[in-house]
Biopython code that builds the backbone (N, CA, C, O; Angstrom):
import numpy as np
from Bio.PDB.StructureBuilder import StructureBuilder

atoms = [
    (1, "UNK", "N", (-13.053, 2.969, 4.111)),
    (1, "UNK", "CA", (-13.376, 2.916, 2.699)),
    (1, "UNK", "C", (-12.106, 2.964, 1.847)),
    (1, "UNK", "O", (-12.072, 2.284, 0.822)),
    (2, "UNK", "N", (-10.887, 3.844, 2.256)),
    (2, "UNK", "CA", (-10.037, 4.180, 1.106)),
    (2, "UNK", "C", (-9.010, 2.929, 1.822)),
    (2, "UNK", "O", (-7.895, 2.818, 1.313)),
    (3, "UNK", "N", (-9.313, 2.127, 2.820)),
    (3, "UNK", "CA", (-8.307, 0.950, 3.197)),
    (3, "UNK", "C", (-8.746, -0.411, 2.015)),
    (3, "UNK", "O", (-8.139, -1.120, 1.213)),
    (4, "UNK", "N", (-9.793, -0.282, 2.370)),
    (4, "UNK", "CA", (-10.689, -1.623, 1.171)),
    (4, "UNK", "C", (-10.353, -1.210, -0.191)),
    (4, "UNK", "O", (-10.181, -2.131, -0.988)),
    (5, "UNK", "N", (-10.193, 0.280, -0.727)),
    (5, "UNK", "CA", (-9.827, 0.086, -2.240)),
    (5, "UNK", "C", (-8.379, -0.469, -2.432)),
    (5, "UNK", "O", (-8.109, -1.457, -3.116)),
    (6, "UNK", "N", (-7.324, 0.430, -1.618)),
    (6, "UNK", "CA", (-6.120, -0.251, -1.336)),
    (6, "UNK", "C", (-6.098, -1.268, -1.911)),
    (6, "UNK", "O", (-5.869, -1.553, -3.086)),
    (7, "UNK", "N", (-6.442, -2.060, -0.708)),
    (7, "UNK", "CA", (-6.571, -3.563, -0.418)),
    (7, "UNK", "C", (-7.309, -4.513, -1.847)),
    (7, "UNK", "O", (-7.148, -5.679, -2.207)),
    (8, "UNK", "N", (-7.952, -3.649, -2.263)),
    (8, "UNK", "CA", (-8.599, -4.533, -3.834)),
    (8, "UNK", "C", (-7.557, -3.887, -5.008)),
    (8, "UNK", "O", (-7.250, -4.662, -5.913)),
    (9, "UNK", "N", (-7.152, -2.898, -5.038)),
    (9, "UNK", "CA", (-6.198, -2.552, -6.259)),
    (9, "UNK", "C", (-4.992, -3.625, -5.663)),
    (9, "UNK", "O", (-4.493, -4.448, -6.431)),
    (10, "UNK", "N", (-4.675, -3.561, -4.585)),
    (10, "UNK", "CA", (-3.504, -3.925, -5.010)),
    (10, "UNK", "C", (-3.173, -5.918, -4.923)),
    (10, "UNK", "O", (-2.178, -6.626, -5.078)),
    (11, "UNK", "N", (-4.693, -6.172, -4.581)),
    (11, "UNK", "CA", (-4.678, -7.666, -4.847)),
    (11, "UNK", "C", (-4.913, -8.361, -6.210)),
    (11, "UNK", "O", (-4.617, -9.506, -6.553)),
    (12, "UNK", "N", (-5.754, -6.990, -7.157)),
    (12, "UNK", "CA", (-6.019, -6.875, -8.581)),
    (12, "UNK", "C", (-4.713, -7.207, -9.257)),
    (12, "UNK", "O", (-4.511, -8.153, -10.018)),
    (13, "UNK", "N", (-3.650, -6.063, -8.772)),
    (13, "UNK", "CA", (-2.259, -5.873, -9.864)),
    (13, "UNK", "C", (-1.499, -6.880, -9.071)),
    (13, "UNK", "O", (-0.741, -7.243, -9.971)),
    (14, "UNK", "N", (-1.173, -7.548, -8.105)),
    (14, "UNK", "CA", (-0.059, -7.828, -7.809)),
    (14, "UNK", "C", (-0.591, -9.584, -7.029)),
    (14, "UNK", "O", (0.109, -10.343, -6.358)),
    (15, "UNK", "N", (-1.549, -9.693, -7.313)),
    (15, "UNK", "CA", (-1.965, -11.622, -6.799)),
    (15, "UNK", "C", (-1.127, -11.905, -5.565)),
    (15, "UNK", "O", (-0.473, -12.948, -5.596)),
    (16, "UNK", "N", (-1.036, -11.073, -4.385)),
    (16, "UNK", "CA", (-0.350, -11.258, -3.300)),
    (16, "UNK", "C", (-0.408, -12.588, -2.672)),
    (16, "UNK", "O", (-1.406, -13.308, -2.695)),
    (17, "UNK", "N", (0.920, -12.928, -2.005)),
    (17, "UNK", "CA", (1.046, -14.103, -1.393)),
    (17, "UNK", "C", (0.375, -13.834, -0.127)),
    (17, "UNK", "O", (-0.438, -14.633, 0.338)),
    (18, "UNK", "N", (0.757, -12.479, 0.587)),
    (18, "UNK", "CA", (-0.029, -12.085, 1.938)),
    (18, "UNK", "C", (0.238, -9.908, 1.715)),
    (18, "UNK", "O", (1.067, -9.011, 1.563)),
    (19, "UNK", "N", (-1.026, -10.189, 1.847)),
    (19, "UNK", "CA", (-1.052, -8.649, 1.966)),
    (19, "UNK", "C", (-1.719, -8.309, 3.389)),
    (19, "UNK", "O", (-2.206, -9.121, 4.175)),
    (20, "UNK", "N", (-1.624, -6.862, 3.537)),
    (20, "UNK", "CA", (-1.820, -6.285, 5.010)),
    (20, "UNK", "C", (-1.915, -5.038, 4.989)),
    (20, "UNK", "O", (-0.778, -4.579, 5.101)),
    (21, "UNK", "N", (-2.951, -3.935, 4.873)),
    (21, "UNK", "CA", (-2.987, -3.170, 5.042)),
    (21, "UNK", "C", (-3.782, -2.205, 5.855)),
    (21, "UNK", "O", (-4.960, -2.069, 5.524)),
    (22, "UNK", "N", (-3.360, -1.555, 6.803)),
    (22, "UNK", "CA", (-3.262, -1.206, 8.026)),
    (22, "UNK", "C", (-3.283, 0.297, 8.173)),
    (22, "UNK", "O", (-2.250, 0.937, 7.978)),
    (23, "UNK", "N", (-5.068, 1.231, 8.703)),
    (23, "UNK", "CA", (-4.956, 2.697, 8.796)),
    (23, "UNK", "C", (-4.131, 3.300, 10.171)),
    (23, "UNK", "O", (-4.323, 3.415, 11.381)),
    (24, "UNK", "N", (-3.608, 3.452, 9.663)),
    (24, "UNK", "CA", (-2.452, 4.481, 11.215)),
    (24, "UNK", "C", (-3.099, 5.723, 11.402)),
    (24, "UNK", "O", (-2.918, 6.298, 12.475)),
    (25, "UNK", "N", (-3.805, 6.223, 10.560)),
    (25, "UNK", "CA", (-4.197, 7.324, 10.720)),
    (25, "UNK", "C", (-4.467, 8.039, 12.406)),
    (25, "UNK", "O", (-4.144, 9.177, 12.749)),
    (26, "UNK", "N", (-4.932, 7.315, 12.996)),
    (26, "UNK", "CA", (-4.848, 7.703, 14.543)),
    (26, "UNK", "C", (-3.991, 7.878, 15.024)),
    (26, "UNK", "O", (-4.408, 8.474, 16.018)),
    (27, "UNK", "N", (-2.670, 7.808, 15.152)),
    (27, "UNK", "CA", (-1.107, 7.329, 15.188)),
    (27, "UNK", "C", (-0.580, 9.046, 14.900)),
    (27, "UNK", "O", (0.419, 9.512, 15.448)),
    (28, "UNK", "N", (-1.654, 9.998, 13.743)),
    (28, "UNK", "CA", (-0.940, 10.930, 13.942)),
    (28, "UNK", "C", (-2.053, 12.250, 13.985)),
    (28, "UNK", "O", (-3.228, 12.157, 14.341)),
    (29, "UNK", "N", (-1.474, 13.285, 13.602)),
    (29, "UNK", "CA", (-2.427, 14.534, 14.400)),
    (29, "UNK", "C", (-3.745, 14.944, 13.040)),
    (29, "UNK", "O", (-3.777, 16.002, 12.412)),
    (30, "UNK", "N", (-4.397, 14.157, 12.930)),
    (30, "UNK", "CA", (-5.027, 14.402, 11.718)),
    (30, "UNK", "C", (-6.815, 14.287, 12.445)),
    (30, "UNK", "O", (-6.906, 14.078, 13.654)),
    (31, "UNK", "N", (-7.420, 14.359, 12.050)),
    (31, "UNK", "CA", (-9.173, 14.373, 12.638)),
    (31, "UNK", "C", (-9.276, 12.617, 12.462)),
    (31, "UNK", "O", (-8.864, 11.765, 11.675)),
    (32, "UNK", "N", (-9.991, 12.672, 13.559)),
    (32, "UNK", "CA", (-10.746, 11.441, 13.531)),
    (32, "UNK", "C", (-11.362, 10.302, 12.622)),
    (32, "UNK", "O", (-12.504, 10.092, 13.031)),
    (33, "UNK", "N", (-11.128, 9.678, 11.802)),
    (33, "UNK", "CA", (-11.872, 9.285, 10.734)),
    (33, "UNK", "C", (-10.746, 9.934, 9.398)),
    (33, "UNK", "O", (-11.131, 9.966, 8.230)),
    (34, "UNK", "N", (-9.929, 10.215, 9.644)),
    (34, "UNK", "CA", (-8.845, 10.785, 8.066)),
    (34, "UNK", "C", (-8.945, 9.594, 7.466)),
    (34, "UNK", "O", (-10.040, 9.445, 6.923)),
    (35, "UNK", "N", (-8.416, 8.942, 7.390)),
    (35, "UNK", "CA", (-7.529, 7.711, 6.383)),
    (35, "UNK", "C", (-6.821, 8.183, 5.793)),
    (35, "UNK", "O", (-7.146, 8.185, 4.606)),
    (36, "UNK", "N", (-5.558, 8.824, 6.084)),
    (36, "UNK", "CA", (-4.831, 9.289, 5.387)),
    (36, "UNK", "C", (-3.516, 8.962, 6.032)),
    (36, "UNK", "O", (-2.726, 9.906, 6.012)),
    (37, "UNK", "N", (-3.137, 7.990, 6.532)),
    (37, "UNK", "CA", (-2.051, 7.223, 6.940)),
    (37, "UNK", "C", (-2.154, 5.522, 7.081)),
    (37, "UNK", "O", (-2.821, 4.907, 7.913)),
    (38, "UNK", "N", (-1.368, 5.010, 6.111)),
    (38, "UNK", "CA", (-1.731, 3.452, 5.829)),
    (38, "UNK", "C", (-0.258, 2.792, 6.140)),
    (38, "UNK", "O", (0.801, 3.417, 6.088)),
    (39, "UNK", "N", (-0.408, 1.346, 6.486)),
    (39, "UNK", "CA", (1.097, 0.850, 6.634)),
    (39, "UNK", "C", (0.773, -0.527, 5.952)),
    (39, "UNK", "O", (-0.018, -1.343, 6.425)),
    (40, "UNK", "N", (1.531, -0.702, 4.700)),
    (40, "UNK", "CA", (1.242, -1.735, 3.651)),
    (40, "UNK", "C", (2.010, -2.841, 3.870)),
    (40, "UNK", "O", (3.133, -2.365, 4.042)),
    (41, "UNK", "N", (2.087, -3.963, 3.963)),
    (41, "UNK", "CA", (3.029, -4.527, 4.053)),
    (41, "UNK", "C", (2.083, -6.071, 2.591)),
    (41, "UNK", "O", (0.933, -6.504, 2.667)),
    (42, "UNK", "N", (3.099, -6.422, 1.580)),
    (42, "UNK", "CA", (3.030, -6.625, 0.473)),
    (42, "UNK", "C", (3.783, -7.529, -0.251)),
    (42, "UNK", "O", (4.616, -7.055, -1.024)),
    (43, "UNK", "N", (3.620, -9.287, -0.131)),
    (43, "UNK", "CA", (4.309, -10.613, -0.215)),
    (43, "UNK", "C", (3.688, -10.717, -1.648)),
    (43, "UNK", "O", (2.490, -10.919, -1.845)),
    (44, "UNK", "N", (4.912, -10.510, -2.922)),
    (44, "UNK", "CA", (4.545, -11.028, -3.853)),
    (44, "UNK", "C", (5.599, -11.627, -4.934)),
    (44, "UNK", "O", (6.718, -11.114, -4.906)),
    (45, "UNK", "N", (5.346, -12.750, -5.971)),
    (45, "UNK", "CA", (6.134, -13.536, -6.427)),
    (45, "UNK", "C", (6.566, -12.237, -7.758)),
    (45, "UNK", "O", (7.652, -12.361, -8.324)),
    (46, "UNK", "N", (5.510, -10.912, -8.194)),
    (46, "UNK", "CA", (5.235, -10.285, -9.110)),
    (46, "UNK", "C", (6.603, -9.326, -9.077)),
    (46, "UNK", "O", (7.118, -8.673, -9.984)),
    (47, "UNK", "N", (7.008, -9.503, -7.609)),
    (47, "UNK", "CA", (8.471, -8.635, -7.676)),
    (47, "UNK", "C", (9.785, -9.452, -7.547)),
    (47, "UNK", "O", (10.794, -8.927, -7.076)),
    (48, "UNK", "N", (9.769, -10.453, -7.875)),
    (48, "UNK", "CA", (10.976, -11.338, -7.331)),
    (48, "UNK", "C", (12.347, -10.647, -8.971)),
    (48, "UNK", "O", (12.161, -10.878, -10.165)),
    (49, "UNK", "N", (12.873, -10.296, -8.706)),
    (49, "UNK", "CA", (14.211, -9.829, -9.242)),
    (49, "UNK", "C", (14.214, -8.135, -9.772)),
    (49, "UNK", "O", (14.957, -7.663, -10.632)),
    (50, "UNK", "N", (13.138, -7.395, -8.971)),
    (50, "UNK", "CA", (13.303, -6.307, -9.034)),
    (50, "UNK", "C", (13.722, -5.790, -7.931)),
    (50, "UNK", "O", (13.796, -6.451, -6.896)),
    (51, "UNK", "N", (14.078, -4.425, -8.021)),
    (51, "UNK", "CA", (15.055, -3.521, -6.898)),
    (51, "UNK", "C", (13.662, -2.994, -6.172)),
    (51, "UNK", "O", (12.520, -3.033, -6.629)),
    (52, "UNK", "N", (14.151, -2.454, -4.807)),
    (52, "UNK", "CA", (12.971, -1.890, -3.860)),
    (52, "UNK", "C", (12.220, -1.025, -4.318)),
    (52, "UNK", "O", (11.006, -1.002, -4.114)),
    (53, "UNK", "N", (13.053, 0.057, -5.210)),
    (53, "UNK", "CA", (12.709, 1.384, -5.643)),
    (53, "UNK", "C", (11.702, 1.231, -6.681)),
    (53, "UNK", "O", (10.685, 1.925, -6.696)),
    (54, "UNK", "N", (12.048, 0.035, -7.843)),
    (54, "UNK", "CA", (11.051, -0.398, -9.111)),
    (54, "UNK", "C", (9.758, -0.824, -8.081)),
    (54, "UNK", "O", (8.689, -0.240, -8.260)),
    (55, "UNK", "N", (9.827, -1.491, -7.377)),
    (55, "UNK", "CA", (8.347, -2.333, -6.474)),
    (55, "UNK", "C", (7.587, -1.031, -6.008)),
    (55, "UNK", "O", (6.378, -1.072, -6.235)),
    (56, "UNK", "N", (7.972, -0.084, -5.508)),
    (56, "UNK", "CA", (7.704, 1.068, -4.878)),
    (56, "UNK", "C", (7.178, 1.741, -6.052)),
    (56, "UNK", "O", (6.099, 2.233, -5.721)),
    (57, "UNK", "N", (7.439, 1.997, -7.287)),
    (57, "UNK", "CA", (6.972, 2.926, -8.027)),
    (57, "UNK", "C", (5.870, 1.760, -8.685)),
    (57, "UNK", "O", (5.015, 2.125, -9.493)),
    (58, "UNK", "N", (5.949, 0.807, -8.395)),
    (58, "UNK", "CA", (4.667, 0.116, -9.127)),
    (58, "UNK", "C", (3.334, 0.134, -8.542)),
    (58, "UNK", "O", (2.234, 0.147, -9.095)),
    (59, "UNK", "N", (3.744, 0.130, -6.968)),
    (59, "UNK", "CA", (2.731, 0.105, -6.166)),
    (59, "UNK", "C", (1.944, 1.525, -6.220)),
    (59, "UNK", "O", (0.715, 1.544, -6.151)),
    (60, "UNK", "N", (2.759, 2.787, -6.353)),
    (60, "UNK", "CA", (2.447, 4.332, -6.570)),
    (60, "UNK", "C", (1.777, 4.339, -8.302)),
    (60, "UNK", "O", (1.208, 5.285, -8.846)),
    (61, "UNK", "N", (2.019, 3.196, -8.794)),
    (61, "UNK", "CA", (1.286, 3.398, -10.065)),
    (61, "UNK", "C", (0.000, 3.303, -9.771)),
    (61, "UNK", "O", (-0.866, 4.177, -9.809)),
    (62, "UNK", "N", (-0.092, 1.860, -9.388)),
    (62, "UNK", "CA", (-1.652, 1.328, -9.126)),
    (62, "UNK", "C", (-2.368, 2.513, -8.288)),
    (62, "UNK", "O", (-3.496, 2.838, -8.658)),
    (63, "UNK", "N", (-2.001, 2.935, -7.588)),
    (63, "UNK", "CA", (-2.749, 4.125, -6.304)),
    (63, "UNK", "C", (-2.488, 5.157, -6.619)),
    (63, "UNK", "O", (-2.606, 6.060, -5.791)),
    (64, "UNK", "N", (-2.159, 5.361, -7.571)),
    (64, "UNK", "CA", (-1.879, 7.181, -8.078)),
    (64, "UNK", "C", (-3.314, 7.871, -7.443)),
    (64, "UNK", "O", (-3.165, 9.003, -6.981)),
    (65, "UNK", "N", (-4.466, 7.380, -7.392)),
    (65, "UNK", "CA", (-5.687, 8.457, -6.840)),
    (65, "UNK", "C", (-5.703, 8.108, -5.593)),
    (65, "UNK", "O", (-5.880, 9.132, -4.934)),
    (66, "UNK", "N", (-5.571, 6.788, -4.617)),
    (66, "UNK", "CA", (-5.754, 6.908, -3.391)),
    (66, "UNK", "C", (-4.725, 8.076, -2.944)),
    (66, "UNK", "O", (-5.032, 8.887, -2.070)),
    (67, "UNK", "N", (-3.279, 8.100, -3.721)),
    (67, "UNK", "CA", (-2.456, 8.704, -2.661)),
    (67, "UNK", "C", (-2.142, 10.065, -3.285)),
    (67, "UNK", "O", (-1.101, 10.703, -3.128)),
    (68, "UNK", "N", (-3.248, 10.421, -4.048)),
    (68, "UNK", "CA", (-3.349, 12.276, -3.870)),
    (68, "UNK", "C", (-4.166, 13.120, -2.711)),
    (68, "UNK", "O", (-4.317, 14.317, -2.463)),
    (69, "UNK", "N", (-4.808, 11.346, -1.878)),
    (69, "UNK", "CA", (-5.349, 12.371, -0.762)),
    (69, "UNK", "C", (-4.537, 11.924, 0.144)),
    (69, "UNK", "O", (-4.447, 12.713, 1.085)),
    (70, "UNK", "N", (-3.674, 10.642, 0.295)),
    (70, "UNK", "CA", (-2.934, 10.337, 2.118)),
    (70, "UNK", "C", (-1.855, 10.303, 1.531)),
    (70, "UNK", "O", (-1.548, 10.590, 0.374)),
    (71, "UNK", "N", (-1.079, 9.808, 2.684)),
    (71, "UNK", "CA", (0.186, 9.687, 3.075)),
    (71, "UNK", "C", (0.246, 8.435, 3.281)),
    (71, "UNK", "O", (-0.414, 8.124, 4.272)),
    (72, "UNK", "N", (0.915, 7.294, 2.613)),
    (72, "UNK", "CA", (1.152, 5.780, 2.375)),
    (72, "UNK", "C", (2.731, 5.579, 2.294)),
    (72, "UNK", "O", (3.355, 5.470, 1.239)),
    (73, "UNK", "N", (3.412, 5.541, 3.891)),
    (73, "UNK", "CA", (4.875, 4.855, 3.651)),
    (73, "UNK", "C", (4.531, 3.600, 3.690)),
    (73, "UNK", "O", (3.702, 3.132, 4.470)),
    (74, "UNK", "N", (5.476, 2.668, 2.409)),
    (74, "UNK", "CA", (5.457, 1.804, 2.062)),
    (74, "UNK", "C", (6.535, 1.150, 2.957)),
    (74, "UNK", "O", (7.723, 1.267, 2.658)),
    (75, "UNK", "N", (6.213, 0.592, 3.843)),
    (75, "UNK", "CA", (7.608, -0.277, 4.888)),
    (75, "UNK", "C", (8.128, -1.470, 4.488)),
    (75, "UNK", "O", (9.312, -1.754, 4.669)),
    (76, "UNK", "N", (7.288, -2.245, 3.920)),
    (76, "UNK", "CA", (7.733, -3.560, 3.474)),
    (76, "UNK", "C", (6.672, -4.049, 2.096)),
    (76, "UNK", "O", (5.466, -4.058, 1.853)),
    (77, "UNK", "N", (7.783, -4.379, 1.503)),
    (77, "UNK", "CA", (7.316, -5.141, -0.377)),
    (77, "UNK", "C", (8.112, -5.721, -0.576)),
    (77, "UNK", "O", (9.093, -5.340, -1.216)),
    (78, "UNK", "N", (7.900, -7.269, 0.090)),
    (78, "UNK", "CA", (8.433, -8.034, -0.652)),
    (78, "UNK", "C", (8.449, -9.037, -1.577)),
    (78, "UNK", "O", (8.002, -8.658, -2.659)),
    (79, "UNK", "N", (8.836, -10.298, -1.547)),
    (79, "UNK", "CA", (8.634, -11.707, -2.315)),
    (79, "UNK", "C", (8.658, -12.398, -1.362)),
    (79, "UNK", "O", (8.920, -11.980, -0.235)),
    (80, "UNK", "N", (8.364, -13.692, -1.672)),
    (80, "UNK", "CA", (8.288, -14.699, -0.860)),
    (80, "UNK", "C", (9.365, -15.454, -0.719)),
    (80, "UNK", "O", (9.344, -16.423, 0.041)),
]
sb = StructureBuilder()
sb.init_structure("model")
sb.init_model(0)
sb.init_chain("A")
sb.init_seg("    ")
for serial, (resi, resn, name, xyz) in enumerate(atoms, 1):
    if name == "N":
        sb.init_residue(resn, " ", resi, " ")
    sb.init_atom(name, np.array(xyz, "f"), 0.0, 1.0, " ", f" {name:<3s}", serial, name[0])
structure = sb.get_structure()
């Protein structure tokens, strides 16, 4: 459930070229069913001449409520 909102906020704000987002949550010591570990990976034209750090705080804008409950390292945001 909290992979599909992800996945719709951030196709809402950012018209991705290819998005991918991916629960790891099993990957670490958390109960069965958490969702509280995601691995984003995020192709968009919406960041082309910004720095990693600006893309990163945009993406933490849009999800400010998913990610008061998980843990979302952002590995890759890029452009095309």
């Amino acid at each position: 459930m909290i992979r599909e909102q992800i996945e719709a906020k951030l196709r809402a704000a950012f018209e991705p070229a290819y998005l991918e987002v991916v629960d790891e949550s099993y990957r670490h010591n958390v109960p069965a069913g958490s969702e509280s570990h995601f691995k984003v990976v995020l192709v968009s034209d919406r960041f082309v001449g910004e720095r990693f750090l600006t893309r990163h705080r945009s993406i933490y804008g849009v999800l400010s409520e998913e990610l008061a409950d998980a843990y979302t390292p952002w590995r890759y945001i890029l452009t095309r």
